[in-house]
C-alpha positions in Angstrom: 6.4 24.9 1.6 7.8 22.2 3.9 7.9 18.4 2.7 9.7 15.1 3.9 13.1 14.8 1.4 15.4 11.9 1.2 18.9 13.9 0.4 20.9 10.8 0.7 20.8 7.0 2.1 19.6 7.0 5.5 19.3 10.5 5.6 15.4 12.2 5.5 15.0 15.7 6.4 11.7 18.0 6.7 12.8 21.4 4.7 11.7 23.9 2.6 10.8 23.0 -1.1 9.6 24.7 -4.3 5.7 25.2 -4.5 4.1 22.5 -6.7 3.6 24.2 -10.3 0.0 23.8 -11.4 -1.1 23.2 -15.0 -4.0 24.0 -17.0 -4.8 20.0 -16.6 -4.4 19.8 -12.6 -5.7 20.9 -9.3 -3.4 22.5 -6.3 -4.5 20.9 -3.2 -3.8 21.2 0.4 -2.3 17.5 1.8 -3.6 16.8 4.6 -2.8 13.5 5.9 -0.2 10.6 4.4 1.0 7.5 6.1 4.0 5.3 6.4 4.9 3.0 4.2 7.3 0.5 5.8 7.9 -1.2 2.4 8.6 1.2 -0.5 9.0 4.2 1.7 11.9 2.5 3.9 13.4 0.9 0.5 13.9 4.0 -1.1 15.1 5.9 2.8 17.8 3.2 2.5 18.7 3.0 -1.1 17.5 -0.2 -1.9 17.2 -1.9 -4.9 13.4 -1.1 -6.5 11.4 -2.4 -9.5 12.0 1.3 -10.9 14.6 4.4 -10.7 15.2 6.6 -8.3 17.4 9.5 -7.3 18.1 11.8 -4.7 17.0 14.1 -3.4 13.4 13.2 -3.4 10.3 14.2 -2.1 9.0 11.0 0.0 5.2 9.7 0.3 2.7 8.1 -2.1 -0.2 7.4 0.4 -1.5 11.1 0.7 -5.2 12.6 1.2 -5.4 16.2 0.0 -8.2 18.7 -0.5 -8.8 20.8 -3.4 -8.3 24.3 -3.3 -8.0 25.8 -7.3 -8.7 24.1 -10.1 -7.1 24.7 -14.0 -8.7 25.2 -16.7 -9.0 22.2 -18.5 -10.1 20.1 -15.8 -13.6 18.4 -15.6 -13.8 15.6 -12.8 -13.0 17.4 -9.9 -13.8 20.8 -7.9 -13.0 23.3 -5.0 -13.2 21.4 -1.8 -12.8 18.0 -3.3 -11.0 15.2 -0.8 -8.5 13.7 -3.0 -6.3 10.2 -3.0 -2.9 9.8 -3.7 -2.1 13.5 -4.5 2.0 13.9 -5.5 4.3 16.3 -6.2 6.2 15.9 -9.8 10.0 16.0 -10.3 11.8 18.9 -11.0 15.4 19.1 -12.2 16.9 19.5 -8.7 14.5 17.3 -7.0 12.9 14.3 -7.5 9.7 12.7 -6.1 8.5 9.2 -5.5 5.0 10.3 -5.5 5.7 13.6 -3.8 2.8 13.1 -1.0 4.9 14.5 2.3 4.5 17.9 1.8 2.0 20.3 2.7 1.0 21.4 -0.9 0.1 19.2 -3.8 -1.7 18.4 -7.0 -4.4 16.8 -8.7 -4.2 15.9 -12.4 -7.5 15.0 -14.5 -5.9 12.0 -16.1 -9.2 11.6 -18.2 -8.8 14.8 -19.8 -5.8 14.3 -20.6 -6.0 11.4 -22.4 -9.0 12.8 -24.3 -7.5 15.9 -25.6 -3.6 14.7 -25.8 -4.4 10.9 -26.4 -1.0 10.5 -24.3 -1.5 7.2 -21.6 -0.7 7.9 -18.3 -0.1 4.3 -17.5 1.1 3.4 -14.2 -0.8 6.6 -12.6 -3.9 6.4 -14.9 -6.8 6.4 -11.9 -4.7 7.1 -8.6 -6.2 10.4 -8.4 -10.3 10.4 -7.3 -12.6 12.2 -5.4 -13.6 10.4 -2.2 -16.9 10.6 -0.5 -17.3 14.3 1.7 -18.4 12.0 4.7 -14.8 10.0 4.7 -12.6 10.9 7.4 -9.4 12.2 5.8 -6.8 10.6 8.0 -8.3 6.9 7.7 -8.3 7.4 4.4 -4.7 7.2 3.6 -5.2 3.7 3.5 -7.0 3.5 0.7 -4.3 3.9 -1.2 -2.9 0.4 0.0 -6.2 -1.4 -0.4 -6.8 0.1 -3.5 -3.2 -1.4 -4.6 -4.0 -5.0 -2.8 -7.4 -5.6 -3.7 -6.7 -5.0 -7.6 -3.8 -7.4 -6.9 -5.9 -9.6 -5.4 -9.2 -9.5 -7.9 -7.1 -10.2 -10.8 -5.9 -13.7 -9.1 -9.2 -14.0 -7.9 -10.3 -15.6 -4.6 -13.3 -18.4 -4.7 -15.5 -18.5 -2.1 -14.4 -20.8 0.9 -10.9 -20.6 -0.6 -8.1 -21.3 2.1 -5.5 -18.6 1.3 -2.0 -18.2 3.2 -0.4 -14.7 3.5 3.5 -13.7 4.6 3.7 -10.9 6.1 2.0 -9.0 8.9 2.5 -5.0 7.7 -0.1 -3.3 6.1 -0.2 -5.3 2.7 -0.4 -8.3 4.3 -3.3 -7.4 6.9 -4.7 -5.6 3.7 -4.4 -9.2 1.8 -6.3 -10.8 4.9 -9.5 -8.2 5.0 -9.6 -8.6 1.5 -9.6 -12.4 0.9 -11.9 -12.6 3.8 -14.4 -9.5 2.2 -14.4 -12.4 -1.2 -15.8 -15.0 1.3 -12.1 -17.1 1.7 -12.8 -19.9 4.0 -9.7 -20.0 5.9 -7.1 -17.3 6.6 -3.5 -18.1 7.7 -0.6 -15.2 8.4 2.7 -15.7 9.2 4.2 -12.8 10.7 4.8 -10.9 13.8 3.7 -12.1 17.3 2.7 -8.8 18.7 0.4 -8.6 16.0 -2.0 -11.7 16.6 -4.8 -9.2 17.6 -4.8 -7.0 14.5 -5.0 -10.7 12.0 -7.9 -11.3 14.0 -9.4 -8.3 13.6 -9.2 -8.3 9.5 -9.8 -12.0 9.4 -7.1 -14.3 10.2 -7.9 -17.5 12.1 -4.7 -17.5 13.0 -1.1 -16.0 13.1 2.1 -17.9 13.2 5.7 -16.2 13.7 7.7 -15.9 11.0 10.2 -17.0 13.6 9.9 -20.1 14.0 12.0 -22.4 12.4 9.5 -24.7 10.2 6.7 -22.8 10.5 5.1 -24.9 7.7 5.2 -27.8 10.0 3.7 -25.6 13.1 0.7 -24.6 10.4 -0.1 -28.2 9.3 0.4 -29.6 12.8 -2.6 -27.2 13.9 -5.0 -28.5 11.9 -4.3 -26.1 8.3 -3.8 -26.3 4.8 -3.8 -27.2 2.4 -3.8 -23.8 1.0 -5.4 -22.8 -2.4 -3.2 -19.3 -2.4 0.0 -18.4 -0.8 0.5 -14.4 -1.1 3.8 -13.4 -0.2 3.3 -9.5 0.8 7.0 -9.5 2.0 9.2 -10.8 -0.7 12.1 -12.0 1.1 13.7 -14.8 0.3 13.2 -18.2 0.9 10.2 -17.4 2.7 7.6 -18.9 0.1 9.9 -22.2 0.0 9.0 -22.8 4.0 5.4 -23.0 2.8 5.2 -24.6 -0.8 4.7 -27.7 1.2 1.3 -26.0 2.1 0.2 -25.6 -1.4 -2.6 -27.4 -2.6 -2.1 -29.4 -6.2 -3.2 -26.9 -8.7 -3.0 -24.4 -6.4 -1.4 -20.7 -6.9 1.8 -18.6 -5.9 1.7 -14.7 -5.2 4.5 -12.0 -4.8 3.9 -8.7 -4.0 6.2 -7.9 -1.5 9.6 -6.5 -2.9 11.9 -6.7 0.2 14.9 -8.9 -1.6 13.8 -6.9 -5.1 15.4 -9.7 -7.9 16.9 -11.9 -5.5 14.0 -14.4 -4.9 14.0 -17.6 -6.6 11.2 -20.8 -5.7 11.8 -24.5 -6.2 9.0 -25.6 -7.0 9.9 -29.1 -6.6 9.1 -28.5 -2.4 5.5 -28.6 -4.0 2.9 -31.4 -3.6 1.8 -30.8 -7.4 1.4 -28.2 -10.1 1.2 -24.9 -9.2 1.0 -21.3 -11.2 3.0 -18.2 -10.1 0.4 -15.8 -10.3 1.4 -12.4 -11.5 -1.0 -9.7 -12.3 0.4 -6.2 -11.2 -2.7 -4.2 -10.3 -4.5 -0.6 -11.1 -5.7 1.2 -8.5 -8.4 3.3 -10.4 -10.1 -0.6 -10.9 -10.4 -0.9 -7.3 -11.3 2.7 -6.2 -15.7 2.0 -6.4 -15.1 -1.5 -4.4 -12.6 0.0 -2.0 -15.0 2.9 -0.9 -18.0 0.7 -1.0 -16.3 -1.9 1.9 -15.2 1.4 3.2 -18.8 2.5 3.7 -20.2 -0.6 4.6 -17.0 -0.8 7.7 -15.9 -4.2 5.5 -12.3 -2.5 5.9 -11.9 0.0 9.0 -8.6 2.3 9.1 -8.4 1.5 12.8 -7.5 -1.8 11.8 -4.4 -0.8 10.3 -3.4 2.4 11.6 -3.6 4.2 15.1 -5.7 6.8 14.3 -5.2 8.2 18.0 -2.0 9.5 18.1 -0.8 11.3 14.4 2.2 13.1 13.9 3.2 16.5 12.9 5.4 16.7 9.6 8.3 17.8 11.2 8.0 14.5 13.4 7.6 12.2 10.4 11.1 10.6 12.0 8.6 9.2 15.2 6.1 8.5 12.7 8.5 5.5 10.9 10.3 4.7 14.5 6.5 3.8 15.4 6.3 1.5 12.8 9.6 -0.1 13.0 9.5 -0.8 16.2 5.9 -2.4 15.7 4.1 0.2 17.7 1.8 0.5 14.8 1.1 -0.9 11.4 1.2 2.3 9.6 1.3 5.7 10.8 -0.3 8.7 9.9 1.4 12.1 9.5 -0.9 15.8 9.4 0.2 17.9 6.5 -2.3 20.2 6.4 -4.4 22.4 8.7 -7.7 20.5 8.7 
């Protein structure tokens, strides 16, 4: 089969690649769709430093939809012609895999059964894999994966109604961050980010966008009449960037980093804040987040078009177009066809 394959910095390649190796506790699938990640997927293309391990060469992509197609023996929660999240290939002696998702075959694994039978934790992975509604349009729903991720993040901080809650970054966390806060009832939404992205912060929420450009943004914020801020999320994490803002803090306020662009390099003084402050962080499960995800989902509280363009999707062996897109802000995320449906 053909997947996406990081042999080296800088250097991904579509080729050929062992068939995935199914066990009596997983499904084989067919991956359909997967979309960019220009965080974690362009870290690890570039051989940046990561909260984890990695080596090369490695299957890329952990934001894949797949569907389905035989089951093993020992599993119970899912069935021929189930459409799947976050499906992966597993690492073999010669190649590795972040997740695995670019390629055009994949599996499933019934984590629950597993732990039943084995009484081994699956931690991390424990409830990436479930079965999405038959009515959910496969392509938009590689982003579940990210909102999944965010809005855990996000629940275990917690977000009061009429909150006012400031987010770095305009990529697909961050605008994730925005729809989520404003879906909890936040009062006031504030991005910092990218100029050509104004529209798409409206669209999930923001009353307003600010370019990380300019050079004291936190004065350009409070000058237009906001803030204080209750949260500051920081869905980049570069640094320095959540010292232009502590100003902006409310007393007894909170501090959020998920981003990991300057991975153990970012430090906060904390005297640039007005008052006390906590440094919130909760990690996040995505199986905790999968029910509330599809339910906003269903009720258009989160729309893929928001985040991705939907309209123009790329063929594996043009994944290269498919981050070129997204780096040169053409689209928040894009979405790659693995599969014949």
């Amino acid at each position: 089969m053909k997947a996406a394959v990081v042999e080296s910095r800088g250097r991904l390649v579509v080729r050929d690649v062992p068939e995935p190796k199914m066990g009596e506790y997983d499904c084989l699938c067919e991956t359909l769709y997967g979309a960019t990640c220009s965080g974690t997927d362009v870290h690890l293309i570039e051989n940046h430093s990561m909260p984890f391990e990695y080596s090369y060469p490695m299957i890329l992509g952990h934001e894949s939809i797949g569907r389905v197609l035989e089951v093993g023996a020992k599993v119970k929660q899912f069935r021929v012609g189930d459409l799947v999240t976050r499906v992966v290939n597993y690492s073999t002696d010669d190649l590795a895999s972040f997740w695995g998702g670019f390629a055009e075959r994949s599996l499933v694994s019934d984590h629950e059964v597993i732990k039943k039978e084995t009484g081994r934790e699956i931690g991390f992975s424990d409830g990436i894999h479930k079965v999405l509604p038959a009515e959910i349009d496969p392509a938009g729903a590689t982003m579940v994966i990210t909102w999944r991720e965010t809005l855990s993040f996000l629940q275990r901080i917690g977000v009061a109604p009429g909150a006012a809650v400031l987010v770095i970054g305009s990529g697909g966390n961050g605008f994730s961050f925005a729809n989520h806060a404003r879906n909890f009832g936040a009062g006031k939404i504030v991005m910092i980010g990218s100029d050509s992205r104004r529209e798409v912060a409206r669209r999930v929420g923001a009353a307003a966008l600010f370019s990380y450009k300019l050079d004291d943004v936190a004065g350009a914020i409070r000058d237009a009449g906001f803030g204080p801020f209750d949260l500051i999320l920081d869905a980049v994490g570069q640094a320095g960037q959540i010292d232009r803002v502590l100003p902006l803090l409310k007393p007894g306020g909170q501090v959020a980093m998920y981003g990991v662009d300057d991975f153990g390099k970012v430090t906060i003084n904390p005297s640039r804040a007005p008052g006390s402050f906590t440094f919130a962080n909760p990690g996040y499960n995505e199986g905790e987040a999968h029910d509330a995800v599809v339910s906003f989902l269903r009720e258009g509280k989160l729309r893929p078009g928001d985040f991705c363009d939907l309209e123009t999707i790329y063929p594996l062996e043009s994944i290269h177009d498919a981050f070129a897109a997204v780096r040169q802000r053409k689209a928040v995320k894009a979405v790659v066809r693995l599969g014949e449906e």
